[in-house]
C-alpha positions as CSV (number, residue, x, y, z in Angstrom):
1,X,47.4,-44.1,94.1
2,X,45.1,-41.6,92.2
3,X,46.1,-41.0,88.8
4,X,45.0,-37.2,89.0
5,X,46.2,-34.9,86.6
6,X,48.4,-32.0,87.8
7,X,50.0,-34.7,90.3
8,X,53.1,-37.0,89.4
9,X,51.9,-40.5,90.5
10,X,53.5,-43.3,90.1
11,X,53.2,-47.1,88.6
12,X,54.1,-49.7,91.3
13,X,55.0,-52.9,89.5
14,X,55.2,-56.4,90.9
15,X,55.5,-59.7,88.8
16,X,57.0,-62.7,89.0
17,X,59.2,-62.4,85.9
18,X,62.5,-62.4,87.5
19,X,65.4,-60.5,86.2
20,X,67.4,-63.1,84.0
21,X,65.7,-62.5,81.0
22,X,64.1,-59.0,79.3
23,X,60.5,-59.3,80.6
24,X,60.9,-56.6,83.4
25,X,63.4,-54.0,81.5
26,X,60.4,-54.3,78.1
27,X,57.7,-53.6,80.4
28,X,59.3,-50.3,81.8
29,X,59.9,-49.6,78.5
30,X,56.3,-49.8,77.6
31,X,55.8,-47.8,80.7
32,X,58.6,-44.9,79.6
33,X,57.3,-44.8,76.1
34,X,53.4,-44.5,77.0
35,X,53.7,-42.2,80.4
36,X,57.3,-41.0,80.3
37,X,56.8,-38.2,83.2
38,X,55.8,-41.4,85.6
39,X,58.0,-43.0,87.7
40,X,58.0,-47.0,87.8
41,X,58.5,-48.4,91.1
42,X,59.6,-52.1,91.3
43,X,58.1,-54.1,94.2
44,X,59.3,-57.5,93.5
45,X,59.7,-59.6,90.0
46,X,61.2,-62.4,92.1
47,X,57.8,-63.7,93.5
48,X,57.8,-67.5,92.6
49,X,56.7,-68.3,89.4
50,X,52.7,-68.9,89.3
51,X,52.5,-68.3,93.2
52,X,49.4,-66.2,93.1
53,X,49.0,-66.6,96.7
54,X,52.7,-65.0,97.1
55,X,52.0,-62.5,94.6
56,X,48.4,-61.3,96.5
57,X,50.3,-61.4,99.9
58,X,53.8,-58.9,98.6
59,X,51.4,-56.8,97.5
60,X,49.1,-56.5,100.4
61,X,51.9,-56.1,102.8
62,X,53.2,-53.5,100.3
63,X,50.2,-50.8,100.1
64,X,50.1,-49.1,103.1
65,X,53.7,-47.5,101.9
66,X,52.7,-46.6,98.7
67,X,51.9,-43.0,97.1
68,X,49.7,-42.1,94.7
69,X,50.0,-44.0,91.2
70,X,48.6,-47.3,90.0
71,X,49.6,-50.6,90.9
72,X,50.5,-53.1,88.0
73,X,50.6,-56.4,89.3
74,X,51.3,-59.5,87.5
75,X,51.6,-63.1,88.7
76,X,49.5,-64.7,85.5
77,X,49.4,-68.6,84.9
78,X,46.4,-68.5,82.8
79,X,47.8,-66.2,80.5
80,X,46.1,-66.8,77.2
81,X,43.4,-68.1,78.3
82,X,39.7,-67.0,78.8
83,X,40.6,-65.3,82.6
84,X,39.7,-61.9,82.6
85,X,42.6,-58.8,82.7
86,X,40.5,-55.9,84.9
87,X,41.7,-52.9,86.0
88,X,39.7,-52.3,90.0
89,X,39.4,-49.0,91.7
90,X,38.5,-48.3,95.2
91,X,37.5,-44.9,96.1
92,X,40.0,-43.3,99.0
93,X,40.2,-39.0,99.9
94,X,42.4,-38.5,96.6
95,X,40.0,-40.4,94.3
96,X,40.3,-43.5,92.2
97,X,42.8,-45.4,93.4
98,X,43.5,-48.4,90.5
99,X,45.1,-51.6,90.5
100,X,45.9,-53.5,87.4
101,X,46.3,-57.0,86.6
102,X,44.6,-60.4,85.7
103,X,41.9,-61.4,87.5
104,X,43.0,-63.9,89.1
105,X,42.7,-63.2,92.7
106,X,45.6,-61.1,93.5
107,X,44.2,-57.6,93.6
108,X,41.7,-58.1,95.7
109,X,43.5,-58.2,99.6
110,X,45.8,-55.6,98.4
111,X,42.0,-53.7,97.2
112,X,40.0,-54.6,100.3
113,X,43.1,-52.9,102.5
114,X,42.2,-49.9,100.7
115,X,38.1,-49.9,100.8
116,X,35.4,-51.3,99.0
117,X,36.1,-51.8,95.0
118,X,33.8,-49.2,93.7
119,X,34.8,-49.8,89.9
120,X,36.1,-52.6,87.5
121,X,36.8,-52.5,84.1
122,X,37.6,-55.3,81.7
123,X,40.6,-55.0,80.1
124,X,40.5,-55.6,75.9
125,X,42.9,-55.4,73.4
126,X,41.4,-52.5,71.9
127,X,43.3,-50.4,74.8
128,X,46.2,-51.0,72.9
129,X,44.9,-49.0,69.8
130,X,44.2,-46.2,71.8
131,X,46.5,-43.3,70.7
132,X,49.6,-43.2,72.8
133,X,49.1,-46.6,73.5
134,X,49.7,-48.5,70.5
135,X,52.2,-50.3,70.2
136,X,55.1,-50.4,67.5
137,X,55.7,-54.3,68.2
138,X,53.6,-56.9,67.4
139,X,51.4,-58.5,70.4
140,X,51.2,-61.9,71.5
141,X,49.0,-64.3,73.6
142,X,51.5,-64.6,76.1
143,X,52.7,-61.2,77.5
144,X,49.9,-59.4,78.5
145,X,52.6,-57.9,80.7
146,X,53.7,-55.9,77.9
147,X,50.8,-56.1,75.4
148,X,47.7,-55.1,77.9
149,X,48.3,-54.3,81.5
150,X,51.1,-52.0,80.9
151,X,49.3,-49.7,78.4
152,X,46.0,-49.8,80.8
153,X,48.2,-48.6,83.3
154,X,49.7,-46.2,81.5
155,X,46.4,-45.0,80.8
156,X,45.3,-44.6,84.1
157,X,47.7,-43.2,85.7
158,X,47.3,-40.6,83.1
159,X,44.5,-39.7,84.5
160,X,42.6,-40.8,81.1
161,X,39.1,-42.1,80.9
162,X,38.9,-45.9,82.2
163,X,35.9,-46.5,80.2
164,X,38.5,-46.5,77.1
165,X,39.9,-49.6,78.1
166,X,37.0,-51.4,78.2
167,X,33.2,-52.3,79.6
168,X,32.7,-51.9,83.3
169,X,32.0,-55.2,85.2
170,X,30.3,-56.1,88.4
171,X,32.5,-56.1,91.3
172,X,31.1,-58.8,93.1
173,X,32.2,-61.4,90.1
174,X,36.1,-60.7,90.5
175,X,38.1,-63.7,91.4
176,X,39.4,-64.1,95.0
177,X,41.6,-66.8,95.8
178,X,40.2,-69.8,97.0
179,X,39.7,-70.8,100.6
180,X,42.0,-73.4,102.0
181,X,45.1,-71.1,100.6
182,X,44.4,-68.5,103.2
183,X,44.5,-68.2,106.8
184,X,44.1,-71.4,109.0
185,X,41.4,-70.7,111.3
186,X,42.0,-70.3,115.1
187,X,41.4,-73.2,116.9
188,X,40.6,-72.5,121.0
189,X,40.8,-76.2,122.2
190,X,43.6,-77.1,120.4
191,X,45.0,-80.9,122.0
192,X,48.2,-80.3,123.9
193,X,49.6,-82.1,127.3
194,X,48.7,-78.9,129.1
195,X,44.9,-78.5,128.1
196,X,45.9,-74.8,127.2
197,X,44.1,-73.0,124.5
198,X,46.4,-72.5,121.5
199,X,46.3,-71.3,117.5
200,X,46.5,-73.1,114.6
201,X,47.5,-70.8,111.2
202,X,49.3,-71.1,108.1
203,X,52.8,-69.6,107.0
204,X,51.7,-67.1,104.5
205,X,55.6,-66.4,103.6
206,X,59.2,-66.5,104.7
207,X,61.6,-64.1,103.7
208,X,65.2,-64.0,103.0
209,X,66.3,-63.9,106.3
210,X,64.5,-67.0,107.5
211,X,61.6,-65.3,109.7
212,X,58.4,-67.1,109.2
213,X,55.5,-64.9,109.0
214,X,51.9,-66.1,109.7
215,X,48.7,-65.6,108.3
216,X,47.5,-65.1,111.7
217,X,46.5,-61.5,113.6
218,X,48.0,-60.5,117.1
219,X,44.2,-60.5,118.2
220,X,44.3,-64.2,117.9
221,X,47.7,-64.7,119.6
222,X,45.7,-62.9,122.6
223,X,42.7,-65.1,121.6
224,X,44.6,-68.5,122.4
225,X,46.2,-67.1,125.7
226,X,49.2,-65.3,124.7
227,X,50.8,-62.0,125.7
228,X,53.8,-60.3,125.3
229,X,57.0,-61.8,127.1
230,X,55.0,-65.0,127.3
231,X,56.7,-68.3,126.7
232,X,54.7,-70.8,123.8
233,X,55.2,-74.2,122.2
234,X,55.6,-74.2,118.7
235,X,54.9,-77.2,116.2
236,X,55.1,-77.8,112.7
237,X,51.4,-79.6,111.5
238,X,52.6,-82.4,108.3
239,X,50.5,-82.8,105.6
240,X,48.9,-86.4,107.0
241,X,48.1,-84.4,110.0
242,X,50.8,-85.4,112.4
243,X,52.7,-82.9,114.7
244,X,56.5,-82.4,114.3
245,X,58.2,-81.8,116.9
246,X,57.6,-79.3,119.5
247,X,60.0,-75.8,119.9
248,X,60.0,-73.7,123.0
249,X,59.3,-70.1,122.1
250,X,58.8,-66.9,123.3
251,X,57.0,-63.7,122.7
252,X,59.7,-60.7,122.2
253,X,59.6,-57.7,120.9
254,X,63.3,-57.6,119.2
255,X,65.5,-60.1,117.6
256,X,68.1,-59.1,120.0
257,X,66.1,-60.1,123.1
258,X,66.6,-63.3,122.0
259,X,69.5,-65.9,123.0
260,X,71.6,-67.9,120.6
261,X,69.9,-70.7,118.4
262,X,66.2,-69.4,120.5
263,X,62.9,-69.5,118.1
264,X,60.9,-66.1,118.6
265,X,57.5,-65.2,118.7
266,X,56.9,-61.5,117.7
267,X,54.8,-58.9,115.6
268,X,56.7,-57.9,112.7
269,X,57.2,-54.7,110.7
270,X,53.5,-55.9,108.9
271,X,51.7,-56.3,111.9
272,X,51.5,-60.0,111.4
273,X,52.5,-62.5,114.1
274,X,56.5,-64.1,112.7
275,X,58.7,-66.9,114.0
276,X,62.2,-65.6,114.6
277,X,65.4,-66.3,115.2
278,X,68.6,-63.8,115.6
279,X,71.1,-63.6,113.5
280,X,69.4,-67.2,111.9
281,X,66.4,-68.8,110.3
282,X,63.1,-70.0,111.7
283,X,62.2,-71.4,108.6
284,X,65.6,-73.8,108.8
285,X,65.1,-74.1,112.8
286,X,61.9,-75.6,112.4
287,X,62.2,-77.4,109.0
288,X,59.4,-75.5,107.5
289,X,58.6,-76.9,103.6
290,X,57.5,-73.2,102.6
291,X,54.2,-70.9,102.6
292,X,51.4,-72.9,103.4
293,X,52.8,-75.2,106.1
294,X,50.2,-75.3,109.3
295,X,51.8,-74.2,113.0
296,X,50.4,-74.8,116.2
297,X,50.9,-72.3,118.7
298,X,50.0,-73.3,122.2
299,X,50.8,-71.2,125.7
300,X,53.9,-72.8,127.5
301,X,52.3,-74.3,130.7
302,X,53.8,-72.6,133.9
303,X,54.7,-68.5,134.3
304,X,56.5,-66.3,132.0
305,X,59.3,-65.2,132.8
């Protein structure tokens, strides 16, 4: 995602702004106006409104595919407040590669995929009054969308000094998102009528087709006793701590190796450990609330078949 001159890099945008009102179509005309030889590439603008968490995970699952550019990314509740907007590069073989947003923790996976942040910027207002990038519109406390991190990308991907947009800050002081939203840890002695080892981890998101994916790593499947083709019980953790009921899984690698109505267990097109069903939900097989809800994974006593 370098922003190199003599290439044609492009700005890939995420935001939860959806696409009833103007938000998305102002911002990629802030984009046109300000770098009009980019291309703008649109992630997502449905990520739910304020889900930071959702926001951080979209784009983390999204960068491996991406070409060179600069990521604008912005899931913002604290807009108009004192939260910092940054701009965060992490060297790669093509050079700089920048993502822009709020700091607010959901650069950061998406970053540390990449490498080590080797550069951040604070974003100020006086990037607006930078040549190209002033605006003919008046600016506002609440679209920073438009006003800020769409002319600091514009900039960027440019190729344009980043010092122009503002001082540098320390890296070690961006905001990552809290523990207790992330991964559940992996739990070896988990309780369970067969005294097998099992996993505990969160769902980190469920997409349109149902398919529950984990915040978990294949690793840790094999960590709790699992392999391919293996069968697993599967229950859904409450919020007082109780177990819901327990689902008979198994590992696949295809929806079609499943039967009718039969929960999966498989390594998606992310790499991540999912929950699948064919042809049908996981997420309305096993009643799951949403993101966040806590599964426990255990190996299915007896042999696989």
């Amino acid at each position: 995602m370098s922003g190199r001159r003599g290439s044609n890099p492009a700005i890939y945008f995420l935001s939860d702004y959806g696409i009833a009102d103007e938000f998305v179509g102002v911002v990629h005309a802030v984009l046109h106006r300000l770098a009009p030889t980019s291309t703008v590439i649109d992630l997502s603008h449905l990520v739910a409104p304020f889900d930071v968490q959702a926001g951080a995970d979209l784009l983390e699952r999204s960068l491996p595919h991406l070409g060179p550019g600069v990521v604008l990314a912005v899931v913002d509740p604290g807009v108009g407040t004192a939260r910092r907007a940054v701009a965060v590069a992490v060297e790669s073989v093509d050079g700089p590669q920048w993502l822009v947003g709020p700091d607010n923790g959901i650069l950061l996976p998406a970053a540390d995929a990449l490498g080590p942040v080797t550069r951040a910027v604070g974003l100020e207002a006086r990037a607006l009054a930078i040549g190209r990038t002033a605006s003919p519109g008046p600016a506002g406390a609440t679209f920073d969308g438009r006003d800020l991190f769409a002319p600091a990308a514009a900039h960027l991907v440019l190729g344009e000094d980043p010092s122009r947009l503002g001082p540098d800050l320390d890296p070690t002081t961006l905001v990552r998102i809290q523990p207790g939203s992330g991964p559940v840890a992996s739990r070896p002695d988990l309780s369970n009528p067969s005294g097998l080892s099992g996993l505990s981890a969160e769902v980190g998101w469920i997409d349109r087709f149902g398919n529950a994916q984990l915040r978990s790593t294949p690793a840790a499947l094999s960590d709790a006793g699992l392999a391919p083709g293996d069968r697993a019980v599967v229950s859904v953790r409450s919020d007082d701590g109780s177990g819901g009921p327990p689902t008979a899984a198994r590992w696949v690698g295809a929806f079609a190796e499943l039967g009718p109505g039969e929960l999966g267990l498989m390594v998606d097109a992310n790499g991540r450990p999912a929950l699948v069903v064919d042809r049908s939900s996981a997420a309305r097989l096993l009643a799951l609330a949403g993101p966040g809800t806590v599964i426990e994974i255990t190996p299915a006593p007896g042999p696989a078949d």
